[in-house]
C-alpha positions as CSV (number, residue, x, y, z in Angstrom):
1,X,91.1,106.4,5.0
2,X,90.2,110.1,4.5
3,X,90.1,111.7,1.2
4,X,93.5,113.6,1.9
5,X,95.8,111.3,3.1
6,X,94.1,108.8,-0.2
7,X,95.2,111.4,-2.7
8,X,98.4,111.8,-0.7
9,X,99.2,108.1,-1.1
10,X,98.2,108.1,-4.7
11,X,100.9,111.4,-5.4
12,X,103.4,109.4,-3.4
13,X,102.8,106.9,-5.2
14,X,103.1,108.8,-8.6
15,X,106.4,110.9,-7.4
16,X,108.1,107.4,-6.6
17,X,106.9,105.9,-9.9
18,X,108.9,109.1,-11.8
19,X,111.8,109.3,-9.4
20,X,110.8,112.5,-8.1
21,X,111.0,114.0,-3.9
22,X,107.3,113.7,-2.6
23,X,105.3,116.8,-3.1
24,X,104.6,119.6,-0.8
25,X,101.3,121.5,-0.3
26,X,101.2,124.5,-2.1
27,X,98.8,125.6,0.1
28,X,95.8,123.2,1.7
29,X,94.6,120.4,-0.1
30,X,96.6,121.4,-3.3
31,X,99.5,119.8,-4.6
32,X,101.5,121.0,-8.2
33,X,103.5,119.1,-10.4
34,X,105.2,120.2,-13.4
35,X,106.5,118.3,-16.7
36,X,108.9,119.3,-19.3
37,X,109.5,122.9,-17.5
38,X,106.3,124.2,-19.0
39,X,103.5,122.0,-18.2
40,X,102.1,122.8,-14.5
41,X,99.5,120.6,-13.0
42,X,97.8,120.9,-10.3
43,X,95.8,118.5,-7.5
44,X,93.4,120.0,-5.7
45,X,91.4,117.9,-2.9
46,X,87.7,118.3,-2.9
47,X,85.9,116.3,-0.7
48,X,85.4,112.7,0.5
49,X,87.2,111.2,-2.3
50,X,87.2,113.4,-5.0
51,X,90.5,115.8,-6.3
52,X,90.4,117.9,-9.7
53,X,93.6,117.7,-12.0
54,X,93.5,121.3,-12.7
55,X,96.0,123.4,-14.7
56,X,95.8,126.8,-17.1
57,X,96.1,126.1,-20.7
58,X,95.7,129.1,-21.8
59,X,95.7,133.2,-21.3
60,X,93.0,135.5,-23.1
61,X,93.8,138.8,-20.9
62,X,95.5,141.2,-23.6
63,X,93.6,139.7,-26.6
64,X,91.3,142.1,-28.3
65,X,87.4,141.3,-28.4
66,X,87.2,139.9,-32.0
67,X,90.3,137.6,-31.4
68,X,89.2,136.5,-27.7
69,X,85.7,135.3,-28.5
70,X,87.3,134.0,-31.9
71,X,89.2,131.9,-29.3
72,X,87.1,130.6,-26.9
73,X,84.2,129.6,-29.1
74,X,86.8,127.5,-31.1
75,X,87.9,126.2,-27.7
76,X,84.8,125.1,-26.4
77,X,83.7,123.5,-29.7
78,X,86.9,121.4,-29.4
79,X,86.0,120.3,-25.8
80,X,82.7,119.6,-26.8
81,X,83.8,117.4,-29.7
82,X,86.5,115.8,-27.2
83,X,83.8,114.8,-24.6
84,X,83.6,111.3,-25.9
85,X,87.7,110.7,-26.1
86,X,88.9,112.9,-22.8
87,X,87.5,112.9,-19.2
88,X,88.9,116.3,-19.4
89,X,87.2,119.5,-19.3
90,X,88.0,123.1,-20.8
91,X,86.9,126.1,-18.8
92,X,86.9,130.1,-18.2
93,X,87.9,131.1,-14.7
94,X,85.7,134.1,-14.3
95,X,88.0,135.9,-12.4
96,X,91.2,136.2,-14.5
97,X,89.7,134.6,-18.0
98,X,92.5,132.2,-18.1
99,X,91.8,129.2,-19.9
100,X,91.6,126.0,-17.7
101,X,91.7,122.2,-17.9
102,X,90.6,120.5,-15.4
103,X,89.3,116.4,-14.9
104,X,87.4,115.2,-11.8
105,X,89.0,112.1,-9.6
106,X,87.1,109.7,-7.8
107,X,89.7,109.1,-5.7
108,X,87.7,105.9,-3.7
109,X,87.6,103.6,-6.6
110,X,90.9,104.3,-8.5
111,X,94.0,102.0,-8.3
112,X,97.3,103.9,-7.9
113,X,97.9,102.2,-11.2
114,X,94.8,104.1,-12.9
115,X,95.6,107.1,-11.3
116,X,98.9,107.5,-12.8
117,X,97.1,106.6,-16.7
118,X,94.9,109.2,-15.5
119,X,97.5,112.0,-14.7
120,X,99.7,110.8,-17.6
121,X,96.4,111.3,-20.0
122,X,95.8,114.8,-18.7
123,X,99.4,116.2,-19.6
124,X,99.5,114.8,-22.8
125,X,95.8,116.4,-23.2
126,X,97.1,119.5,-22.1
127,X,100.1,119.7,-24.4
128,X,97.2,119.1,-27.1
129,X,95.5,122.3,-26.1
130,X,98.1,124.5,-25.1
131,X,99.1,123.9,-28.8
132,X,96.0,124.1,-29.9
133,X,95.8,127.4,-28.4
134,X,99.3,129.0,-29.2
135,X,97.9,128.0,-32.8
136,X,94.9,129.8,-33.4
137,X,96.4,132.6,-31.3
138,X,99.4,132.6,-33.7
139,X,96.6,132.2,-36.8
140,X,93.8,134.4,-35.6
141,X,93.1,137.5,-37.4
142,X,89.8,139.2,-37.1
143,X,86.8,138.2,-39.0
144,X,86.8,141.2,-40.7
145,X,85.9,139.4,-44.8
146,X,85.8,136.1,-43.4
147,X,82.9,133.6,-43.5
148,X,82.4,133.1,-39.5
149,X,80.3,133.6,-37.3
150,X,80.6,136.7,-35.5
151,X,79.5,137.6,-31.8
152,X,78.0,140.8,-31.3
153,X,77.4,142.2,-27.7
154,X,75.8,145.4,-27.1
């Protein structure tokens, strides 16, 4: 069994599990899903048996400097301290500075069963940071007569 028609299977299997109509590429080897109207995952086949759950968790474009870097080093503090509890990962696409989750599958030694504990973890782990984001962008102000750290770039 090839890598795309295994992580076909295991979103068949999911839709079916949730009483949804089986998904449809988006475009090649990507698949999206969304919960609750708001949160959008995505599938994305790799290789031989490995997919990424990937979805954007949050937008910097618009922020100023002080707020944006403000942002994103509290962001990547949290991942690092979440390394130990979540699989997933928080990232910067380069291209459009979106914030992105994303968690790597190893799609030949996962049970439908673990698969869907493994997509179910990843919303709920995005809902964590997509309101751990709206909350420091609602509560960020600019250093200015604060005691933090402050990034200077020439």
């Amino acid at each position: 069994m090839t890598a795309q028609p295994r992580l076909l299977t295991l979103l068949r299997e999911l839709t079916e599990s949730l009483g949804l109509p089986p998904l449809q590429p988006e475009a090649a080897g990507r698949y999206q899903l969304s919960f609750d109207f708001r949160l959008r995952i995505e599938f994305v086949h790799l290789t031989d048996y490995a997919a990424l759950i990937v979805s954007r968790c949050g937008r910097t474009a618009g922020i100023d400097e002080v707020r944006r870097e403000q942002l994103l080093n509290s962001c990547l503090k949290l991942s690092l301290a979440r390394i130990p509890e979540s699989p997933a990962v928080i990232t910067i696409d380069s291209r459009t500075s979106d914030l992105l989750l994303y968690q790597l599958l190893d799609l030949q030694s996962i049970s439908a069963e673990q698969f869907q504990s493994d997509v179910e973890s990843f919303v709920n782990e995005l809902n964590l940071w997509m309101q751990f984001i709206a909350g420091k962008l609602q509560t960020s102000a600019p250093l200015a007569g604060r005691n933090e750290e402050l990034m200077i770039r020439p």
